[in-house]
MDTraj code that builds the backbone (N, CA, C; nanometers):
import mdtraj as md
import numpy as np

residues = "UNK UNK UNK UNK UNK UNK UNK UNK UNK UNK UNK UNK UNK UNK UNK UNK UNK UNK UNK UNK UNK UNK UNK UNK UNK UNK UNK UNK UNK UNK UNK UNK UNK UNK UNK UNK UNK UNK UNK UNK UNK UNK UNK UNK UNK UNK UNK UNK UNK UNK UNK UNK UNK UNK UNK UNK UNK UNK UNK UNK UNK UNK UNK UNK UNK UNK UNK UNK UNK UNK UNK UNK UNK UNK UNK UNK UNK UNK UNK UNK UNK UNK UNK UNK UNK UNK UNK UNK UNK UNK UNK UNK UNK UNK UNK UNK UNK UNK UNK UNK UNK UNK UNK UNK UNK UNK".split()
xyz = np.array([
    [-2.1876, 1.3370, 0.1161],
    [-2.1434, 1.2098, 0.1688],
    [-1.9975, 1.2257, 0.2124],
    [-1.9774, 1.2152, 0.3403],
    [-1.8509, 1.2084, 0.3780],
    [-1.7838, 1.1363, 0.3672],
    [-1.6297, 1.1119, 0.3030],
    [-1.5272, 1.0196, 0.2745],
    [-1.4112, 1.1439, 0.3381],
    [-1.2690, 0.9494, 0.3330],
    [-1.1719, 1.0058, 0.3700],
    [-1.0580, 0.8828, 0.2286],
    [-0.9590, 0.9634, 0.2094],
    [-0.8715, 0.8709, 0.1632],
    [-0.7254, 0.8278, 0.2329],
    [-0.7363, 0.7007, 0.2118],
    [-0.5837, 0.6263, 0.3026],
    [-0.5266, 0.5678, 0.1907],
    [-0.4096, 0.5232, 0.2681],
    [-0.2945, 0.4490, 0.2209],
    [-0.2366, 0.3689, 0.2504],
    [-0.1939, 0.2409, 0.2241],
    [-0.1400, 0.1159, 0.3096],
    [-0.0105, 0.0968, 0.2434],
    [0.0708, 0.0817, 0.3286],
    [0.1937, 0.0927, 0.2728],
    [0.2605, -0.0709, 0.3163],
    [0.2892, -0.1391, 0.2160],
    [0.3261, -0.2570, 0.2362],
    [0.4758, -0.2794, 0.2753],
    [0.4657, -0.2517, 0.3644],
    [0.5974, -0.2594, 0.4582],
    [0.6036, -0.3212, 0.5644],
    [0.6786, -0.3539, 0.6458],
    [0.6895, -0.4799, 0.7302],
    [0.7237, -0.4024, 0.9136],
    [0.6440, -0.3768, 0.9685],
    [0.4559, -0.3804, 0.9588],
    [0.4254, -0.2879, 0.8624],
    [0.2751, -0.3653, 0.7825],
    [0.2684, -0.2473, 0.7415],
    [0.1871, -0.1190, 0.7922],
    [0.1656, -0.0178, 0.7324],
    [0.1432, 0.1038, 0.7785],
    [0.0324, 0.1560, 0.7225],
    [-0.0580, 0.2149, 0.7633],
    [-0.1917, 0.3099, 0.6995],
    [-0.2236, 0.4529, 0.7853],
    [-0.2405, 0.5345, 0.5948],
    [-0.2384, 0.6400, 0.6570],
    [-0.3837, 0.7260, 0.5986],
    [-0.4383, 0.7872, 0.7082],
    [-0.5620, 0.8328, 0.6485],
    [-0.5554, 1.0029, 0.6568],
    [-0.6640, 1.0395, 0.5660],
    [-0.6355, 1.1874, 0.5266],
    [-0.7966, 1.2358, 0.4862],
    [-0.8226, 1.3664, 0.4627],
    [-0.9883, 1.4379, 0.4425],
    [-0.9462, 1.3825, 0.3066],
    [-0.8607, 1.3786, 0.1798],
    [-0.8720, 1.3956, 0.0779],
    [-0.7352, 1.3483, 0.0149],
    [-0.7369, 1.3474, -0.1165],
    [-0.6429, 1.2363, -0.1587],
    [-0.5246, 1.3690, -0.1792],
    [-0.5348, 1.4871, -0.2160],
    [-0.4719, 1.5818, -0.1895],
    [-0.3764, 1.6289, -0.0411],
    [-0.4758, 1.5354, 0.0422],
    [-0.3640, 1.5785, 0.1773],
    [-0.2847, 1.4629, 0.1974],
    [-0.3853, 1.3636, 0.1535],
    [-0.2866, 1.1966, 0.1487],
    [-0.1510, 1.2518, 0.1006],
    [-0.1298, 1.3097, -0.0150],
    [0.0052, 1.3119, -0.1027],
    [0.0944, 1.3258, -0.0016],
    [0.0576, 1.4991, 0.0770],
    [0.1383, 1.5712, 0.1535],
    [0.1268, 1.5005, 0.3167],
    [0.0557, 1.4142, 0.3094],
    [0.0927, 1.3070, 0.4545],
    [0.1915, 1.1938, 0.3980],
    [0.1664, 1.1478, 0.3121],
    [0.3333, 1.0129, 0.2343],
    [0.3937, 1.1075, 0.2542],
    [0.4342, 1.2349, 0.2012],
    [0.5254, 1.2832, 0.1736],
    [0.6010, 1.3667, 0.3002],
    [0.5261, 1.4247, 0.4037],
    [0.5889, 1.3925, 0.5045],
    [0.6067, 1.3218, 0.5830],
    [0.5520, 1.1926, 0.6215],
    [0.5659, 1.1071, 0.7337],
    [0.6317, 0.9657, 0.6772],
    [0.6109, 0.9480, 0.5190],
    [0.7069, 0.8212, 0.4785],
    [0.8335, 0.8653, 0.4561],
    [0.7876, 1.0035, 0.2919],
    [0.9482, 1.0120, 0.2117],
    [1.0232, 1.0708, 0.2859],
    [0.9922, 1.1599, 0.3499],
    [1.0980, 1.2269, 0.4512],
    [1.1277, 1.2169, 0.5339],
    [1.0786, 1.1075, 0.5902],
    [1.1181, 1.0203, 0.6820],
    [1.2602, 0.8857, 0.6659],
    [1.2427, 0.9094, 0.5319],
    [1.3883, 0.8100, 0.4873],
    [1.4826, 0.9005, 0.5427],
    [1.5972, 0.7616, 0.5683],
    [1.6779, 0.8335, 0.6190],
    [1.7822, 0.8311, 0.4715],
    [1.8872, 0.9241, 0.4853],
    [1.9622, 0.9960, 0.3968],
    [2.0389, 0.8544, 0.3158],
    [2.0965, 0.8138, 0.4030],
    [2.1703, 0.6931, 0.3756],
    [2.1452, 0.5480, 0.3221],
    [2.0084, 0.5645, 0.2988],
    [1.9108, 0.4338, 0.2424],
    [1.9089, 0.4541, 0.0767],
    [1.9170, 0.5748, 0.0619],
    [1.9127, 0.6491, -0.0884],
    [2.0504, 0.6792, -0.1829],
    [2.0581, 0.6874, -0.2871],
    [2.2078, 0.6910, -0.3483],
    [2.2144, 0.8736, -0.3664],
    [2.2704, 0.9147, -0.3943],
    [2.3081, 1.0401, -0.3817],
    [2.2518, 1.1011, -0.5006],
    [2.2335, 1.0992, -0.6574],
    [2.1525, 1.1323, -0.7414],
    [1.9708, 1.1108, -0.6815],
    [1.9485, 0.9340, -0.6497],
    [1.8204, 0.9296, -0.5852],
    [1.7621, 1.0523, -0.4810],
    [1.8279, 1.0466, -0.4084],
    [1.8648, 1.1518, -0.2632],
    [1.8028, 1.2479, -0.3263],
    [1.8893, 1.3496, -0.4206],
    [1.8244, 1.4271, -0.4329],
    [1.7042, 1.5160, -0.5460],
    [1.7024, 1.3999, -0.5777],
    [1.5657, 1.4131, -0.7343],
    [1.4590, 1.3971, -0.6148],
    [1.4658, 1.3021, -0.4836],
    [1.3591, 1.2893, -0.4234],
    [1.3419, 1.4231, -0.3359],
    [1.4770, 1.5020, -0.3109],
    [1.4523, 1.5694, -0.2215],
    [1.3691, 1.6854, -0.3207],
    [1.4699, 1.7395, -0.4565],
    [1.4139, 1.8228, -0.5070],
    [1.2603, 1.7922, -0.5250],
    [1.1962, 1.6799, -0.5574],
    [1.0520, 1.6997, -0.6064],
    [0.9830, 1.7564, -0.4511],
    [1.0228, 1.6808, -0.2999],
    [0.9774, 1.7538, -0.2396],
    [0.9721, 1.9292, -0.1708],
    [1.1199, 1.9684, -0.2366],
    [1.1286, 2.1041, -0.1840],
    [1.0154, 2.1653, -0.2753],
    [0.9758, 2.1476, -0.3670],
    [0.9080, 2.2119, -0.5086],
    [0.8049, 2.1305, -0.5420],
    [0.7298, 2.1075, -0.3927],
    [0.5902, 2.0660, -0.3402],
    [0.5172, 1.9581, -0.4093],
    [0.6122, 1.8890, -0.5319],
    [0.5569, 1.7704, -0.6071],
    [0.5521, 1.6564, -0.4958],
    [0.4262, 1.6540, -0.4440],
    [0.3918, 1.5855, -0.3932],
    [0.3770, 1.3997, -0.4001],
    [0.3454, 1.3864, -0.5082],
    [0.2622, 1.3132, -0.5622],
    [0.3904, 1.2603, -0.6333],
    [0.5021, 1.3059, -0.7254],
    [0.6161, 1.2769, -0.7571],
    [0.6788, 1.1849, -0.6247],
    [0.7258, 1.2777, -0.5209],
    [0.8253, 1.2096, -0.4665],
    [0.8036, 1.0726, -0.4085],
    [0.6049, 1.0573, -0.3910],
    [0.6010, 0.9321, -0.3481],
    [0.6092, 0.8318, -0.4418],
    [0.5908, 0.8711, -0.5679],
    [0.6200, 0.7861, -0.6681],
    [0.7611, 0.7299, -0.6785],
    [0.8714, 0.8141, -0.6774],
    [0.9730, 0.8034, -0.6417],
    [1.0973, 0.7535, -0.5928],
    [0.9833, 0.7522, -0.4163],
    [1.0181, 0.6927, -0.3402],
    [0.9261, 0.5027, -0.3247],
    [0.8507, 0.5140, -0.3810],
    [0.7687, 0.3994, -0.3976],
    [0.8955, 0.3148, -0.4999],
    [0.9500, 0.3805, -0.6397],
    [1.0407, 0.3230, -0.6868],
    [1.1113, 0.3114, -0.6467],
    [1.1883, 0.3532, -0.5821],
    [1.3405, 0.3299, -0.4864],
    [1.3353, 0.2640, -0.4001],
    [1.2274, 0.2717, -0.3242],
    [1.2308, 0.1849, -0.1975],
    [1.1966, 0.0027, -0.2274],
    [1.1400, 0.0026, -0.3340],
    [1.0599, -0.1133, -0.4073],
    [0.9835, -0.1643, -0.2753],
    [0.8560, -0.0587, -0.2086],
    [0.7852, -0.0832, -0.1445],
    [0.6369, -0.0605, -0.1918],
    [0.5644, -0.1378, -0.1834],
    [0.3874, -0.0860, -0.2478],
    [0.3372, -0.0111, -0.1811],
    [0.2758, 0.1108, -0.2397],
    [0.1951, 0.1752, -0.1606],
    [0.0355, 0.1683, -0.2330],
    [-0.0460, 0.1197, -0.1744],
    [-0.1582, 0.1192, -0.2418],
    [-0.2957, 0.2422, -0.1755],
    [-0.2891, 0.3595, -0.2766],
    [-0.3892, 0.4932, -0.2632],
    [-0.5625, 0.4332, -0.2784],
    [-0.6023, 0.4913, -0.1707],
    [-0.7777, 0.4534, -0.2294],
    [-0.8217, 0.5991, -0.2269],
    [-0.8687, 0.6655, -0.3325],
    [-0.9188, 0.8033, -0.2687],
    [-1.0577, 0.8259, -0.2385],
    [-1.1095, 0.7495, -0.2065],
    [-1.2333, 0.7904, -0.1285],
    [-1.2828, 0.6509, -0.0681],
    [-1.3321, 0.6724, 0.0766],
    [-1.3811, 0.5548, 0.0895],
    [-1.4905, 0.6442, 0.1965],
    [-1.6769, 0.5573, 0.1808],
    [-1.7287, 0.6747, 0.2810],
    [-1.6987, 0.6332, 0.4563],
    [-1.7552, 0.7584, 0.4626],
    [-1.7459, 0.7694, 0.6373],
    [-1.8674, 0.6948, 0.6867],
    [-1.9301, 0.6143, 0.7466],
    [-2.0602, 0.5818, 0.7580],
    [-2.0928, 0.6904, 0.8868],
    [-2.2065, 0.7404, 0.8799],
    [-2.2508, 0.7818, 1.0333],
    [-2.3807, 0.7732, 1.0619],
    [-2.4143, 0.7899, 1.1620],
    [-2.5262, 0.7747, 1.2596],
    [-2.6665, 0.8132, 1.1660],
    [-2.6453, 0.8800, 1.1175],
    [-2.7459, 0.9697, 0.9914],
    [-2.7815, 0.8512, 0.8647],
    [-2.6722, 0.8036, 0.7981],
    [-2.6559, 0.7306, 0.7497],
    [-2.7719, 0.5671, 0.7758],
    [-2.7551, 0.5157, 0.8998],
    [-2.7733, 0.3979, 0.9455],
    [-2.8731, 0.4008, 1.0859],
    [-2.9718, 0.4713, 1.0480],
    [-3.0615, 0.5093, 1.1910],
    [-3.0846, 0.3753, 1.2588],
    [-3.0412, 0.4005, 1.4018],
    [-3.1258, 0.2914, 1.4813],
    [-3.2039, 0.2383, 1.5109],
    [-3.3512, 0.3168, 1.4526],
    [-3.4399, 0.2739, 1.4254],
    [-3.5292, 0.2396, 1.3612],
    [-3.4283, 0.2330, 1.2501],
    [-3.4921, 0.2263, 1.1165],
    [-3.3986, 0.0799, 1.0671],
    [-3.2692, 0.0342, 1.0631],
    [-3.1853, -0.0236, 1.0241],
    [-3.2687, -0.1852, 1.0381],
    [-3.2913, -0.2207, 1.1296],
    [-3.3783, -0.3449, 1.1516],
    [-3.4838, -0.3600, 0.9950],
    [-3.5648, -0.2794, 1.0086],
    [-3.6071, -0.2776, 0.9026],
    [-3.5924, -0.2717, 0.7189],
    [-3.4653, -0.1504, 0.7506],
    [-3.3670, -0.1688, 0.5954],
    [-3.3287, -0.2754, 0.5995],
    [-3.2570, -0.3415, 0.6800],
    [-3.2271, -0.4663, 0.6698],
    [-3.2763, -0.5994, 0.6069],
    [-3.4233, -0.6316, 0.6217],
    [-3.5467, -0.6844, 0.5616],
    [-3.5733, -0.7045, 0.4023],
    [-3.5225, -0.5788, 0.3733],
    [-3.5078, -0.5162, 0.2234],
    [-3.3565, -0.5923, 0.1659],
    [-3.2950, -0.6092, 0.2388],
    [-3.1253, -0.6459, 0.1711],
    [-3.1688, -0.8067, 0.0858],
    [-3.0487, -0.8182, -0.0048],
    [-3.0346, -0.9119, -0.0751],
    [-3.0986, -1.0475, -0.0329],
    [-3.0338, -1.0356, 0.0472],
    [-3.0117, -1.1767, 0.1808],
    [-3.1429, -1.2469, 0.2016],
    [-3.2757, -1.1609, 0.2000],
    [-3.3456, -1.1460, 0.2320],
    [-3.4553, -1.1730, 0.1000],
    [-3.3767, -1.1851, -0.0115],
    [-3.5086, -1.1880, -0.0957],
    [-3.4890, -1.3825, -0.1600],
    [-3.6245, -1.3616, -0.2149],
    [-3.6246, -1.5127, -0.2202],
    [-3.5804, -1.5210, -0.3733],
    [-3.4713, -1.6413, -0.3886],
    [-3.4669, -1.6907, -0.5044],
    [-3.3966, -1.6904, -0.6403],
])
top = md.Topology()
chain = top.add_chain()
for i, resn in enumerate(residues, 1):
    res = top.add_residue(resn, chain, resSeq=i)
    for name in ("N", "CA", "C"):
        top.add_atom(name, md.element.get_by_symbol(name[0]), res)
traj = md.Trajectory(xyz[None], top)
């Protein structure tokens, strides 16, 4: 069953980010949010506990991190499925359908 995991980052707009796996999620926050701060938003101890967790691939740290510092939500789902064509045949779906909840009496 194919899934992917995202991330919505409650920020103003907010932002979502999707990934094969909650493992690449980390290393997508972690390059396209945390290191994306700019230098000067951060205090100089902050600065660099965030930088060190990312030079030394703690992934998963720095967004934590930076989730604290920034006092922005980031909310992780790690799996959500992919639906596909296989999944939901066209000519069959009319009929599964029949079968759903919706559908039964009582």
């Amino acid at each position: 069953m194919p899934g992917v995991a995202y991330a919505v980052v409650r920020s103003e707009p907010p932002q979502v980010f999707l990934a094969t796996d909650v493992d690449v999620l980390h290393r997508v926050l972690a390059a396209e949010l945390v290191a994306r701060t700019p230098a000067n938003a951060l205090a100089d101890g902050d600065m660099e506990s965030v930088r060190s967790a990312l030079l030394d691939e703690r992934w998963g740290d720095a967004v934590l991190a930076w989730i604290d510092l920034m006092g922005v939500a980031v909310d992780v789902y790690t799996h959500l499925h992919v639906y596909t064509a296989n999944d939901l045949p066209a000519d069959l779906i009319g009929a599964q359908i029949q079968f759903a909840p919706l559908f039964r009496e009582g």
